[in-house]
Each structure stands twice: as structure tokens, then as C-alpha cells.
C-alpha positions as CSV (number, residue, x, y, z in Angstrom):
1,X,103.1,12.0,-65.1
2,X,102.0,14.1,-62.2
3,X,100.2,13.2,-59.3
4,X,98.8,16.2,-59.0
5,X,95.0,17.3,-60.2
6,X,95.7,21.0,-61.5
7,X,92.2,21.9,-61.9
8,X,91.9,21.6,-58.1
9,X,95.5,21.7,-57.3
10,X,95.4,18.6,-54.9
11,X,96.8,15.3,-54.9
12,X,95.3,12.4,-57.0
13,X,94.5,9.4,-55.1
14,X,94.2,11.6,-51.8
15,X,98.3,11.2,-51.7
16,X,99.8,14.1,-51.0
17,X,103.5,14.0,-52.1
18,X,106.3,16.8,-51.1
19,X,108.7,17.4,-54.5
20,X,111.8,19.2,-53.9
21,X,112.8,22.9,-53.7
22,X,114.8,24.1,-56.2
23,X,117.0,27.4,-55.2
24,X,119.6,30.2,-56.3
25,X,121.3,28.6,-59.1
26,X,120.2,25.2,-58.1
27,X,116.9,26.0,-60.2
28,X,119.6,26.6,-63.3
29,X,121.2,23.8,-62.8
30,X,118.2,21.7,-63.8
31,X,118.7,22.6,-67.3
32,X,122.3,22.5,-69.8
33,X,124.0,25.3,-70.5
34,X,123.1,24.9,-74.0
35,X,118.9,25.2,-72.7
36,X,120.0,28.2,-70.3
37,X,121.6,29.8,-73.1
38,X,119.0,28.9,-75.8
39,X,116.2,30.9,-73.6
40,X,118.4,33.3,-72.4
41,X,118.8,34.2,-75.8
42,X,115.3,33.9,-76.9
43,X,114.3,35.9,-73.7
44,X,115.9,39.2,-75.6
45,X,113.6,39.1,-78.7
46,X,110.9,37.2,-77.7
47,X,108.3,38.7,-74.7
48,X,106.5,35.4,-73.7
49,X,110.3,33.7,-73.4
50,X,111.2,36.9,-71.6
51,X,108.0,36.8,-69.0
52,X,108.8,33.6,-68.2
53,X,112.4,33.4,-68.1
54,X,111.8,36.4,-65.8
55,X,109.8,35.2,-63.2
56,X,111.4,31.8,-62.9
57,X,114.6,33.9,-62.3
58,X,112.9,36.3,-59.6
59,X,111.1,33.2,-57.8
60,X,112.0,32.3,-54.4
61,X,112.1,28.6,-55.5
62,X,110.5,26.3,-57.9
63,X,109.2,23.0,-57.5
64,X,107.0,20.6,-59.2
65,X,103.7,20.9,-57.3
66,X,103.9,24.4,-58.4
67,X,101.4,24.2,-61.8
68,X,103.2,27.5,-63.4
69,X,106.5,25.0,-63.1
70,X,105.0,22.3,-64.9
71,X,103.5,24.8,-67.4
72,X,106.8,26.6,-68.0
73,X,108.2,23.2,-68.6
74,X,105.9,22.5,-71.0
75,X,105.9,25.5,-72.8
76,X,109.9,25.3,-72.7
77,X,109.3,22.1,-74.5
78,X,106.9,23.6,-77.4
79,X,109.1,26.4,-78.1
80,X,111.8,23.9,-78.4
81,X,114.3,25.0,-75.3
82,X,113.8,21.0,-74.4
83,X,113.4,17.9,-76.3
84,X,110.7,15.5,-75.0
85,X,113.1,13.6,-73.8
86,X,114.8,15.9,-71.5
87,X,111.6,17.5,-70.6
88,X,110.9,13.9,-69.0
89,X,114.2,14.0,-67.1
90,X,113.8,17.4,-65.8
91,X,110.4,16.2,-64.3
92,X,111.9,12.9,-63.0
93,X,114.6,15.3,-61.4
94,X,112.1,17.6,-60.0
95,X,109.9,14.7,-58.8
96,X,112.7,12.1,-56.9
């Protein structure tokens, strides 16, 4: 769960908590190579796959205060690229 309001983009509870930068290859080695290859794939016939695998490529960094993270996360998980289950543990990664 995130401790973070997105419709104002500030801390719930006034808490303002600092998640980790993910950089380089770092941010690819939050997911198996059996997810990086599964959207990889999907990136070269589907655009929405494609958008997003590209900008999460061309980012600086990602972390999990960022909403477009959590959103691609998400959306990684409705497209099936993550099960639930690993969706969690990529977020409990992202958030230690």
C-alpha cells in the first residue's frame, strides 16, 4: 500500500518517506528475465507496452514516490508482465 496521496502527490499522515532510486540496470534488475523479456517482446507489437517500456528505459531513475512508477507497475500487472504476487514484491523492493 502506498503512503502516498496521488491526487495531491504528498505523504498520507503528514509522513514524508524517501523510497530508493533505482538506476542503469539496477531499475531492470527489479524484474526476471522472464518479465524483461515478456515486455520487451510485447514492446515490438504493442504501442502502449512500447511507450512505456520506453520511457522507463530513458528515465534517469525510478522510484516509488514517483506515481507514473506505481502506475506502470500496475499496468505491467493488468497486461499480465507480473502476477499479483510479484507485483507486491516489486513494491516491497521499491519501498524498503
Amino acid at each position: 500500500m502506498s503512503k502516498i496521496d496521488w491526487s495531491t502527490k504528498k505523504p498520507i499522515n503528514g509522513v514524508s518517506t524517501k523510497y530508493n532510486q533505482y538506476t542503469g540496470k539496477a531499475k531492470f534488475d527489479l524484474f526476471t528475465v522472464e518479465e524483461q523479456r515478456a515486455i520487451a517482446g510485447a514492446a515490438m507489437t504493442d504501442v502502449e507496452v512500447k511507450l512505456f517500456y520506453d520511457r522507463f528505459t530513458i528515465a534517469d531513475y525510478i522510484t516509488y514516490d514517483d506515481p507514473e512508477m506505481v502506475l506502470g507497475l500496475e499496468f505491467m500487472e493488468q497486461r499480465g508482465f507480473l502476477t499479483p504476487e510479484r507485483h507486491a514484491a516489486v513494491i516491497a523492493e521499491m519501498t524498503r
